[in-house]
N, CA and C atoms as an extended XYZ file, in Angstrom:
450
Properties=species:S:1:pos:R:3:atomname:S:1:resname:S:1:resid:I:1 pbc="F F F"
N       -12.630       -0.848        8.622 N   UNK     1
C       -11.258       -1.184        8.312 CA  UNK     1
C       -10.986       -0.800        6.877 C   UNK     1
N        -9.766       -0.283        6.468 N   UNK     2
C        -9.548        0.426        5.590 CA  UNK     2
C        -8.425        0.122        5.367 C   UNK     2
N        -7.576       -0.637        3.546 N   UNK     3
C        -6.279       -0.532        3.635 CA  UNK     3
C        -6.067        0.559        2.571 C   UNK     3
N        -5.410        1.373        2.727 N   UNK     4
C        -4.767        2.497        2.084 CA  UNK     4
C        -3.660        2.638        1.011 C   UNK     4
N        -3.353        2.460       -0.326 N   UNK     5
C        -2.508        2.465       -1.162 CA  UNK     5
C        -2.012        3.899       -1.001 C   UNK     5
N        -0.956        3.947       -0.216 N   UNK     6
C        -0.626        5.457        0.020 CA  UNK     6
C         0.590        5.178        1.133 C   UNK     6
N         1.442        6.246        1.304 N   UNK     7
C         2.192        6.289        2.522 CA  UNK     7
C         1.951        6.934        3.575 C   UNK     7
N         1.339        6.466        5.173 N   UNK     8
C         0.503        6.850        5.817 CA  UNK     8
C         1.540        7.450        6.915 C   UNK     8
N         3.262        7.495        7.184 N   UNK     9
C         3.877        8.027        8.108 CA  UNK     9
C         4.970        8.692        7.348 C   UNK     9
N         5.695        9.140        8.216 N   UNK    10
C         7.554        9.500        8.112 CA  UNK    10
C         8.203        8.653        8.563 C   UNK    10
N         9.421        8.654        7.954 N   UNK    11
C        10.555        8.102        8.407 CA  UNK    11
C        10.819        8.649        9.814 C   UNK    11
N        11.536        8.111       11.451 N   UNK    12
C        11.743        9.120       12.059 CA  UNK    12
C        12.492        9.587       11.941 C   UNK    12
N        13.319       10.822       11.982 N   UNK    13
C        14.183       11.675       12.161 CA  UNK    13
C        13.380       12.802       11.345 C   UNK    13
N        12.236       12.676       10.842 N   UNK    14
C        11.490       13.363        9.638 CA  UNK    14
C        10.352       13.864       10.171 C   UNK    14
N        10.243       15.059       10.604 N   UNK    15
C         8.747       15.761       10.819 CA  UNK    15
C         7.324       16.365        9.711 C   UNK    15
N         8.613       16.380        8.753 N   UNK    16
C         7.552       17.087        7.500 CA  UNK    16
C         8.266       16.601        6.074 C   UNK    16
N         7.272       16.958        5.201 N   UNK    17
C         7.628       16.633        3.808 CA  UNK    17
C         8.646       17.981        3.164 C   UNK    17
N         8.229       19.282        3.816 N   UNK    18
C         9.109       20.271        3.136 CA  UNK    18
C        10.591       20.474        2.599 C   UNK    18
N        10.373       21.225        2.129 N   UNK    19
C        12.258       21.805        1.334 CA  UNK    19
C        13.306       21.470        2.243 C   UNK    19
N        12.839       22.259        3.502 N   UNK    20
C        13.553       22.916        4.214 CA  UNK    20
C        14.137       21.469        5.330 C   UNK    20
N        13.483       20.168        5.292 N   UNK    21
C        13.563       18.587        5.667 CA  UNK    21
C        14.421       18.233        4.514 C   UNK    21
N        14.411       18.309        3.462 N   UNK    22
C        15.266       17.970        2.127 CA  UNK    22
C        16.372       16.933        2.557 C   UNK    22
N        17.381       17.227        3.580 N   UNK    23
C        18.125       16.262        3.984 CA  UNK    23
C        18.184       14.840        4.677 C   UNK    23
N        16.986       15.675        4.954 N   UNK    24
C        16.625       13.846        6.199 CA  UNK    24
C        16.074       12.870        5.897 C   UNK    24
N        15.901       11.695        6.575 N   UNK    25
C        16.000       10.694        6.094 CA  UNK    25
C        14.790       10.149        5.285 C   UNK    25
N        15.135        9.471        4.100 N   UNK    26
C        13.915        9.341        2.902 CA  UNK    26
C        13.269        8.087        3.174 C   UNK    26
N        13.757        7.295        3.552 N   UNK    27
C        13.324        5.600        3.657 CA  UNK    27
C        12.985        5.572        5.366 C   UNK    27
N        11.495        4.366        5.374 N   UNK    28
C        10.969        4.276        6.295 CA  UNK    28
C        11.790        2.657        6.883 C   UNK    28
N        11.372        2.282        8.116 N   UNK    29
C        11.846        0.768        8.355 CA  UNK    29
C        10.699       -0.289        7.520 C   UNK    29
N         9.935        0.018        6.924 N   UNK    30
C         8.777       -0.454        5.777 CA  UNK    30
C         9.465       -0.562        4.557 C   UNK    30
N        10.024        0.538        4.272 N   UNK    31
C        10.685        0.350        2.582 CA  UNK    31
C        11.930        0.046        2.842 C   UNK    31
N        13.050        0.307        3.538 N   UNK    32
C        13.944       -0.839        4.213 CA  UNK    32
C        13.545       -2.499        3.944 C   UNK    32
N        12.504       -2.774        4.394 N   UNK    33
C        12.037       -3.821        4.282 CA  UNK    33
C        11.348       -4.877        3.120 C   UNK    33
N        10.738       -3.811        2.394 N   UNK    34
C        10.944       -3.959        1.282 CA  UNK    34
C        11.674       -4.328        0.261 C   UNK    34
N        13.037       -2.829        0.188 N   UNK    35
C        14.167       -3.419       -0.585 CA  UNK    35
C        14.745       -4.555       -0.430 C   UNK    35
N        14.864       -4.972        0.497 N   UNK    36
C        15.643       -6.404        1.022 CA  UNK    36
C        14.519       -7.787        0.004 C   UNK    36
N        13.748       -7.440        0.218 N   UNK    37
C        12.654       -8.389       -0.566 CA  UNK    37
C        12.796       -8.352       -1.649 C   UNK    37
N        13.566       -7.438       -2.274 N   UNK    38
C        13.639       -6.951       -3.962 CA  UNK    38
C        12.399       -6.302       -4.382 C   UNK    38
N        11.701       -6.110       -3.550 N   UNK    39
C        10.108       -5.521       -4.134 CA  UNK    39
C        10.455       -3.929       -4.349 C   UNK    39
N        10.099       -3.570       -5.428 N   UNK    40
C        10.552       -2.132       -6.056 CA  UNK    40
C         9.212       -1.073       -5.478 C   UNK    40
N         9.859        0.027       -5.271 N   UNK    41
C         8.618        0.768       -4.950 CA  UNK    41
C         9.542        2.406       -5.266 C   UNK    41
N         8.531        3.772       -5.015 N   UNK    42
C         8.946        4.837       -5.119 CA  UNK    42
C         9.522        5.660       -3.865 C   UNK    42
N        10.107        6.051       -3.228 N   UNK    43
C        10.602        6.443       -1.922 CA  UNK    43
C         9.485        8.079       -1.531 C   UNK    43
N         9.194        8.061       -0.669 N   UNK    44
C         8.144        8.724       -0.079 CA  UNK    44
C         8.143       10.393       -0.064 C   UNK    44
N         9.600       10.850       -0.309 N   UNK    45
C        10.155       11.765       -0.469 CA  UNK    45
C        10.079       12.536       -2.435 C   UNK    45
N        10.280       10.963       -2.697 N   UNK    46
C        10.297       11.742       -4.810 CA  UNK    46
C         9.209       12.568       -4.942 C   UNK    46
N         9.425       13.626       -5.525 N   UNK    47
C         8.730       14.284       -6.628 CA  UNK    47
C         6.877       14.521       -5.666 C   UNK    47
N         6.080       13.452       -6.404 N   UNK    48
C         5.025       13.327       -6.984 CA  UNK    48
C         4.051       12.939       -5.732 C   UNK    48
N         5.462       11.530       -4.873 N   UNK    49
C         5.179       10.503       -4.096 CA  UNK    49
C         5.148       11.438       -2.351 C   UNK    49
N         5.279       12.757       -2.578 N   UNK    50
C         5.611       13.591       -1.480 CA  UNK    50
C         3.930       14.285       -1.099 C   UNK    50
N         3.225       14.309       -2.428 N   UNK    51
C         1.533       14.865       -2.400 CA  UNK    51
C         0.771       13.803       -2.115 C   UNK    51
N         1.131       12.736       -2.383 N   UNK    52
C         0.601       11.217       -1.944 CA  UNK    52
C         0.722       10.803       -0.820 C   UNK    52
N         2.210       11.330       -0.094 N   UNK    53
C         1.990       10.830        0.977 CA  UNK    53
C         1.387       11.793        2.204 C   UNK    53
N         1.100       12.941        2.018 N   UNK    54
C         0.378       13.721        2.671 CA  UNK    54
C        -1.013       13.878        2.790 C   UNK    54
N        -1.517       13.498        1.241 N   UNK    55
C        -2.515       12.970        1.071 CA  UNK    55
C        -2.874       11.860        2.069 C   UNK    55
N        -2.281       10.632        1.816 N   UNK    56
C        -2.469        9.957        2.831 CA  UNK    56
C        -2.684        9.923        4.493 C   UNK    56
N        -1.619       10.417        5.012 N   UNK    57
C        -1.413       10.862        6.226 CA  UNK    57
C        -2.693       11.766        6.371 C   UNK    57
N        -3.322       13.230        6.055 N   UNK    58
C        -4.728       13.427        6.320 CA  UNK    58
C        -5.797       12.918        6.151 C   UNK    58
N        -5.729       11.450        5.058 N   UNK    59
C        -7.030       10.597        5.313 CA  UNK    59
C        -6.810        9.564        6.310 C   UNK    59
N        -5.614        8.988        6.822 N   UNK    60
C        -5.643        8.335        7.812 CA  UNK    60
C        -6.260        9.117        8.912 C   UNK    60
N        -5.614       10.443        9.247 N   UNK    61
C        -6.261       11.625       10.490 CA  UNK    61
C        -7.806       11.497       10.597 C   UNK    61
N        -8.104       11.998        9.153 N   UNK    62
C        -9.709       12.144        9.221 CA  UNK    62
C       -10.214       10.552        9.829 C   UNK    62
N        -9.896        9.811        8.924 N   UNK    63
C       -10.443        8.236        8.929 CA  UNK    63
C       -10.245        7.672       10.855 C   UNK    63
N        -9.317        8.084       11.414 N   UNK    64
C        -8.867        7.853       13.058 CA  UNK    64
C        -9.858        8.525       13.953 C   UNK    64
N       -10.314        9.957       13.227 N   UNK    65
C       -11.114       10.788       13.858 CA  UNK    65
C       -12.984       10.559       13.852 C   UNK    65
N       -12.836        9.176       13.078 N   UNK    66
C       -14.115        8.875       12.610 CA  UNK    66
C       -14.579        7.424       13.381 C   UNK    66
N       -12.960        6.685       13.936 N   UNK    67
C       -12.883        5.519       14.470 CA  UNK    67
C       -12.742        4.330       13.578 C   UNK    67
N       -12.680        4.768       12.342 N   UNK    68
C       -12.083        3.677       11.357 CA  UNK    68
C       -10.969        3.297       11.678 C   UNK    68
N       -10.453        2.249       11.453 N   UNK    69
C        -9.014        1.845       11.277 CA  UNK    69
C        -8.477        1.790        9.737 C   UNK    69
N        -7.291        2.429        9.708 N   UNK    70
C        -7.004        2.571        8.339 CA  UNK    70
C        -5.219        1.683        8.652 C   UNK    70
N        -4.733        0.956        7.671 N   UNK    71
C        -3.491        0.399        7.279 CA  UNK    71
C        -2.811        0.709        6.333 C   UNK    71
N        -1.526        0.879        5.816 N   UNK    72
C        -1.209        1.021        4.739 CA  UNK    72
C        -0.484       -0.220        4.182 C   UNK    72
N        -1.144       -0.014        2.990 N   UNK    73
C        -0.803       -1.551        2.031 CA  UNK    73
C         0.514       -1.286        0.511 C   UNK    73
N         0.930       -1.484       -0.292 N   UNK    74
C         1.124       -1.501       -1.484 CA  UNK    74
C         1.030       -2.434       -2.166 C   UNK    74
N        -0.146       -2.461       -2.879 N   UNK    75
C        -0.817       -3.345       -4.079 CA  UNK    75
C         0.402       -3.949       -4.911 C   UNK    75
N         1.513       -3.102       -5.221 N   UNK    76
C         2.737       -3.842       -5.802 CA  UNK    76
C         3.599       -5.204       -5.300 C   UNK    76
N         3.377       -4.644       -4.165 N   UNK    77
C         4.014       -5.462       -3.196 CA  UNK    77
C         3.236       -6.733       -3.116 C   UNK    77
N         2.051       -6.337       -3.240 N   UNK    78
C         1.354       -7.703       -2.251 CA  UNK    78
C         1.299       -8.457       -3.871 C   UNK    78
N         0.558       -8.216       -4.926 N   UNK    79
C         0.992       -8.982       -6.301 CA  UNK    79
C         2.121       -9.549       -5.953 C   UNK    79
N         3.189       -8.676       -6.044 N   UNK    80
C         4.450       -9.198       -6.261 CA  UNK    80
C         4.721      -10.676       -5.033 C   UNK    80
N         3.919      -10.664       -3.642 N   UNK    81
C         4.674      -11.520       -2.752 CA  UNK    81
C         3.208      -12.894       -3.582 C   UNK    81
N         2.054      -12.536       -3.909 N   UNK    82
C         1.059      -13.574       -4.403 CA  UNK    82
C         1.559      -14.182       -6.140 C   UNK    82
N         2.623      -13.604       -6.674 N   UNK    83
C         3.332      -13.956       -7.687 CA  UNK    83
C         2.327      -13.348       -8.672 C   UNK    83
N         1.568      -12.973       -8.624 N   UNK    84
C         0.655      -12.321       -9.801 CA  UNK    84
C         1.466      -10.843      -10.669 C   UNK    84
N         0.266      -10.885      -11.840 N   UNK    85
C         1.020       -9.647      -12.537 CA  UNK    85
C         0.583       -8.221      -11.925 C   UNK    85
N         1.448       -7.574      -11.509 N   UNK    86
C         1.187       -6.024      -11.596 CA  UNK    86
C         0.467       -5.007      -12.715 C   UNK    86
N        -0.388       -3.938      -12.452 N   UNK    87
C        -1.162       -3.949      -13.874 CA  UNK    87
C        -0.040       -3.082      -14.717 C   UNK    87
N         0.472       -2.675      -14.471 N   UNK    88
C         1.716       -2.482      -15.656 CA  UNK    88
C         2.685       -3.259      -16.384 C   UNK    88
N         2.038       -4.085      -16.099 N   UNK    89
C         2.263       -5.132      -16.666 CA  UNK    89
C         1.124       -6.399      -17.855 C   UNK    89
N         0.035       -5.472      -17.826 N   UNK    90
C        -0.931       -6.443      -18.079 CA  UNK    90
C        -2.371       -6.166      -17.105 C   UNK    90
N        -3.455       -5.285      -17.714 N   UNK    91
C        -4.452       -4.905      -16.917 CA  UNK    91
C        -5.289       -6.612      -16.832 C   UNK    91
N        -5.353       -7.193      -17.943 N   UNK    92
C        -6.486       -8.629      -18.427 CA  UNK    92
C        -5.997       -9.283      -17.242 C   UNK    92
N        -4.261       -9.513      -17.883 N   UNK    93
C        -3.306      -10.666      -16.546 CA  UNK    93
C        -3.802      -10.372      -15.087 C   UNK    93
N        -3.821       -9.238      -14.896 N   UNK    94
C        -3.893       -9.003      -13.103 CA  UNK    94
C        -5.814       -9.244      -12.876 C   UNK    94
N        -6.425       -8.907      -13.744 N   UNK    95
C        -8.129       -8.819      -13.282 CA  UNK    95
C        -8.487      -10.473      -13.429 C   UNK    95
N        -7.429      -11.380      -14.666 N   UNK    96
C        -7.789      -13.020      -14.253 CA  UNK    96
C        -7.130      -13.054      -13.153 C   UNK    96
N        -6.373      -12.902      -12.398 N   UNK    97
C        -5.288      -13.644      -11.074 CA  UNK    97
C        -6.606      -12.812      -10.270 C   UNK    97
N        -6.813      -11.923      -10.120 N   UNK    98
C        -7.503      -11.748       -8.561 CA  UNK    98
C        -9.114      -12.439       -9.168 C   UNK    98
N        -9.215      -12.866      -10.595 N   UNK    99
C       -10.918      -13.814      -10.170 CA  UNK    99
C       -10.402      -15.020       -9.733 C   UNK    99
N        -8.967      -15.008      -10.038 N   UNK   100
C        -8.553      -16.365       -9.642 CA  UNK   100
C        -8.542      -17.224       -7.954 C   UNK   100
N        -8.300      -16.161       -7.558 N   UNK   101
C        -8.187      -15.224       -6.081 CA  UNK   101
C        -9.697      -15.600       -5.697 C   UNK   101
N       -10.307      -15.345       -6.285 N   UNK   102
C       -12.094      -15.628       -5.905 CA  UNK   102
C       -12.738      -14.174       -5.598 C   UNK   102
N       -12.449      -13.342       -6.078 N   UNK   103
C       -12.784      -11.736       -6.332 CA  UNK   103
C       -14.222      -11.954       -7.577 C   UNK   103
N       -14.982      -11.558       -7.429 N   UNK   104
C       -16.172      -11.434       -7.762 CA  UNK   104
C       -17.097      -10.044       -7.994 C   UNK   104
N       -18.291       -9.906       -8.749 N   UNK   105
C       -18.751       -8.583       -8.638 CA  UNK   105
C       -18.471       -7.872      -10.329 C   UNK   105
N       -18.125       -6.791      -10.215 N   UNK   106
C       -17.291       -5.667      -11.605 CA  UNK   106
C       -15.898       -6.467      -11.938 C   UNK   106
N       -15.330       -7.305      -11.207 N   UNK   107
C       -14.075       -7.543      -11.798 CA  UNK   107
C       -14.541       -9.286      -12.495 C   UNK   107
N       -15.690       -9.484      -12.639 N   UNK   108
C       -16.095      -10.648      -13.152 CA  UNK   108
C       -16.823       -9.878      -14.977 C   UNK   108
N       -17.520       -8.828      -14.400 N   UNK   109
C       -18.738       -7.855      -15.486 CA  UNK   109
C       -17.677       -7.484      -16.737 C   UNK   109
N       -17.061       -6.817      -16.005 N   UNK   110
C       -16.161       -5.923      -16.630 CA  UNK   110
C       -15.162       -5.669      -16.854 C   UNK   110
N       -14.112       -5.078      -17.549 N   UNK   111
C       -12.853       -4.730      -17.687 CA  UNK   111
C       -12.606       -3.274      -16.647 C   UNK   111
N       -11.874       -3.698      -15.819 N   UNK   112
C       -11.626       -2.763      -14.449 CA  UNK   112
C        -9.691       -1.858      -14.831 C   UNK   112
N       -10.231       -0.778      -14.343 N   UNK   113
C        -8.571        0.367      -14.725 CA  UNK   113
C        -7.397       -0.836      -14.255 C   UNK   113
N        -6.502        0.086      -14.293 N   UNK   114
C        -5.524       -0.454      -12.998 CA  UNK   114
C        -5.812        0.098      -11.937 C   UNK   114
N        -6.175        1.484      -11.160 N   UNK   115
C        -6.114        1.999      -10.369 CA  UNK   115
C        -7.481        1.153       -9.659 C   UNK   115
N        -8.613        0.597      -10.452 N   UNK   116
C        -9.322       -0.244       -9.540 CA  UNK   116
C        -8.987       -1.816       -9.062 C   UNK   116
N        -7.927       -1.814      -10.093 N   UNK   117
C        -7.766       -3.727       -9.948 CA  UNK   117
C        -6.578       -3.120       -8.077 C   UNK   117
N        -6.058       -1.958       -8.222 N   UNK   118
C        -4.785       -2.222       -7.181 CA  UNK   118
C        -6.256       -1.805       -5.946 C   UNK   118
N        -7.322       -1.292       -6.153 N   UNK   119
C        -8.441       -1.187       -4.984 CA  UNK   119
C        -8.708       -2.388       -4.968 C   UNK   119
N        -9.279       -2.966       -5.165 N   UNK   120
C        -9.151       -5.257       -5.392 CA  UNK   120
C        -8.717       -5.316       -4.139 C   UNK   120
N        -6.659       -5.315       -4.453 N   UNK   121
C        -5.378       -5.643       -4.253 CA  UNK   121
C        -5.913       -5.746       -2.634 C   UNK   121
N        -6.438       -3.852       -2.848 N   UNK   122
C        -6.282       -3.267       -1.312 CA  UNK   122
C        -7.479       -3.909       -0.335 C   UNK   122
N        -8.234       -4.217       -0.489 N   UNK   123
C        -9.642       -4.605       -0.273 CA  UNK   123
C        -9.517       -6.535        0.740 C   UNK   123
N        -8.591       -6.636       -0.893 N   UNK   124
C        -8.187       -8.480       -0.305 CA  UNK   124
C        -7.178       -7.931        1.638 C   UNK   124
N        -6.482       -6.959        0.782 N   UNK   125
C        -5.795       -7.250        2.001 CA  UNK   125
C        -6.123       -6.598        3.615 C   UNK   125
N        -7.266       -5.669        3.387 N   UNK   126
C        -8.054       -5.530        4.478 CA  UNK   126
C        -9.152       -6.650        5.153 C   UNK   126
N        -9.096       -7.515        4.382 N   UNK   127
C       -10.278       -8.592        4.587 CA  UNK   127
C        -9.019       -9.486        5.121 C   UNK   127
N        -7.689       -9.655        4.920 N   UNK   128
C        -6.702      -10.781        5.366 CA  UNK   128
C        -6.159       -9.655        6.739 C   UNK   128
N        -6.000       -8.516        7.207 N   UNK   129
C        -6.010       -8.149        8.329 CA  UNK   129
C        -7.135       -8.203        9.008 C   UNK   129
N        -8.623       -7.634        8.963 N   UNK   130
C        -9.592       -7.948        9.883 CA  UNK   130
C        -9.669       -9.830       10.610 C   UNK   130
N        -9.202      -10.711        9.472 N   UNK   131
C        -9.235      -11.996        9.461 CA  UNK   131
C        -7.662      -12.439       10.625 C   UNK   131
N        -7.302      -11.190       10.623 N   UNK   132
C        -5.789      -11.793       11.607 CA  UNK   132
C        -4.712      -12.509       10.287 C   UNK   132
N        -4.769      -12.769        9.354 N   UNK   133
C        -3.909      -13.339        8.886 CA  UNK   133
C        -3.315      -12.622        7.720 C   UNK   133
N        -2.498      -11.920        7.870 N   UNK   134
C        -0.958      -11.025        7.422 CA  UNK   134
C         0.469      -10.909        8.074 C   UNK   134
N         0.951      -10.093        7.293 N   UNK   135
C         2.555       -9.635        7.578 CA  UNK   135
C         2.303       -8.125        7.821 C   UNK   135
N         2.989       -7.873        8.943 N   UNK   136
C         3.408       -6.402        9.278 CA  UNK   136
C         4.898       -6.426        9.053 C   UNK   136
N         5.185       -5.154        7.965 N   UNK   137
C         6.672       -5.030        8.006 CA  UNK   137
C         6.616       -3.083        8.379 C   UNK   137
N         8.106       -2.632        8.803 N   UNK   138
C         8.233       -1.910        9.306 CA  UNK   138
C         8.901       -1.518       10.790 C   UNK   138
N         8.603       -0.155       11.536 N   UNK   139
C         8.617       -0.446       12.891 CA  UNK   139
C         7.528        0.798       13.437 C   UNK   139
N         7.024        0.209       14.552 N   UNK   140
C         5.413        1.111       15.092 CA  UNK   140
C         5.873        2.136       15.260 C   UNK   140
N         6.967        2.783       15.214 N   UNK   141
C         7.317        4.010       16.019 CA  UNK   141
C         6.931        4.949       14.937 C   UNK   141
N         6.773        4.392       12.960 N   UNK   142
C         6.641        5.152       12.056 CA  UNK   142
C         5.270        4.725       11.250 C   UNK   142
N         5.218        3.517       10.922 N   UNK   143
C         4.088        2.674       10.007 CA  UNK   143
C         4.822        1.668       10.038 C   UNK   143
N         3.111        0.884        9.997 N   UNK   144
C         3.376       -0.628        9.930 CA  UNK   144
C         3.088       -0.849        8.675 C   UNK   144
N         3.423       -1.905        7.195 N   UNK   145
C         2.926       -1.986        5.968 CA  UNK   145
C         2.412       -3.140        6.183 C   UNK   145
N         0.954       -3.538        5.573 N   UNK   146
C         0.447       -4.672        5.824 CA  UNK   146
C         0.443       -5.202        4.786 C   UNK   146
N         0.571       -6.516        4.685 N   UNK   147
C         0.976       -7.273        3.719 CA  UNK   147
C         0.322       -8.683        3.709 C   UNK   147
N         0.218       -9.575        2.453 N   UNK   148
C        -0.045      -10.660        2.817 CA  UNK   148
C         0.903      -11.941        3.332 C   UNK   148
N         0.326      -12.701        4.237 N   UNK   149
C         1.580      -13.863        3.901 CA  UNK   149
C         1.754      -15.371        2.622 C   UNK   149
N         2.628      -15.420        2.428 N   UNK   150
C         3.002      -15.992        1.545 CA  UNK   150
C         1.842      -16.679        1.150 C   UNK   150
C-alpha cells in the first residue's frame, strides 16, 4: 500500500495533459472538493503541476502492474484537516506535530526536509487507509483523494 503525493488521474472530459487538451476541463471532483473545504492546492493542469501529474499517473501504472495498491493523498490537505503546520510554514512546527502524532525513527534523530516531513504526512495516511479509517473525496470514475478523518 502506497499513498502518493501526486495527482494520480484526469478530470473526465480530459484524456491527456497536452497543448492541444488546453481547453478542457482543469479541476477533478477531488479538487472540487477540496475548494469547498477552503483547502488550497495547485490545479493539475498549471505549469509545473502537469510533469507531476504524469509522473504520477506512470508510477501508479507501474505500482498496479506490480499489485501494489497505490492512493493519492495531499500532505497539505491532510495537515491542514489535522490542524497542524504545513512545512512552509515552519519545517521544526510540522516535524513536532507529527512526533506529536506518535511518528518515531529520523523524525525523532533528526531535522527532516519538508519534502520528507510531507513523506511522514503520506505514510500516516497509508497506515489510516490499510486500517479502514479515512475520507475518500472525489468521484471513482477519475480519483479518489484519501484523506484523514477529522
Amino acid at each position: 500500500m502506497v499513498a502518493i503525493d501526486a495527482p494520480l488521474g484526469l478530470p473526465i472530459g480530459r484524456h491527456c495533459l497536452g497543448e492541444h487538451c488546453r481547453g478542457r476541463e482543469h479541476f477533478r471532483a477531488c479538487d472540487v472538493a477540496l475548494r469547498r473545504k477552503g483547502i488550497r492546492f495547485f490545479p493539475i493542469t498549471l505549469g509545473p503541476m502537469r510533469a507531476l501529474t504524469q509522473r504520477g499517473m506512470n508510477l501508479r501504472n507501474k505500482l498496479k502492474n506490480r499489485h501494489v495498491d497505490a492512493v493519492e493523498t495531499y500532505p497539505g490537505a491532510v495537515q491542514d484537516i489535522w490542524g497542524i503546520s504545513r512545512k512552509q510554514h515552519g519545517l521544526k512546527r510540522l516535524q513536532t506535530s507529527l512526533k506529536e502524532l506518535g511518528c518515531s525513527g529520523d523524525i525523532v534523530t533528526r531535522q527532516l526536509t519538508g519534502d520528507e516531513l510531507d513523506a511522514v504526512t503520506c505514510a500516516l495516511i497509508a497506515k489510516a487507509y490499510s486500517e479502514r479509517n479515512y475520507l475518500a473525496i472525489g468521484n471513482p470514475s477519475e480519483v479518489m483523494m484519501i484523506l484523514p478523518r477529522k
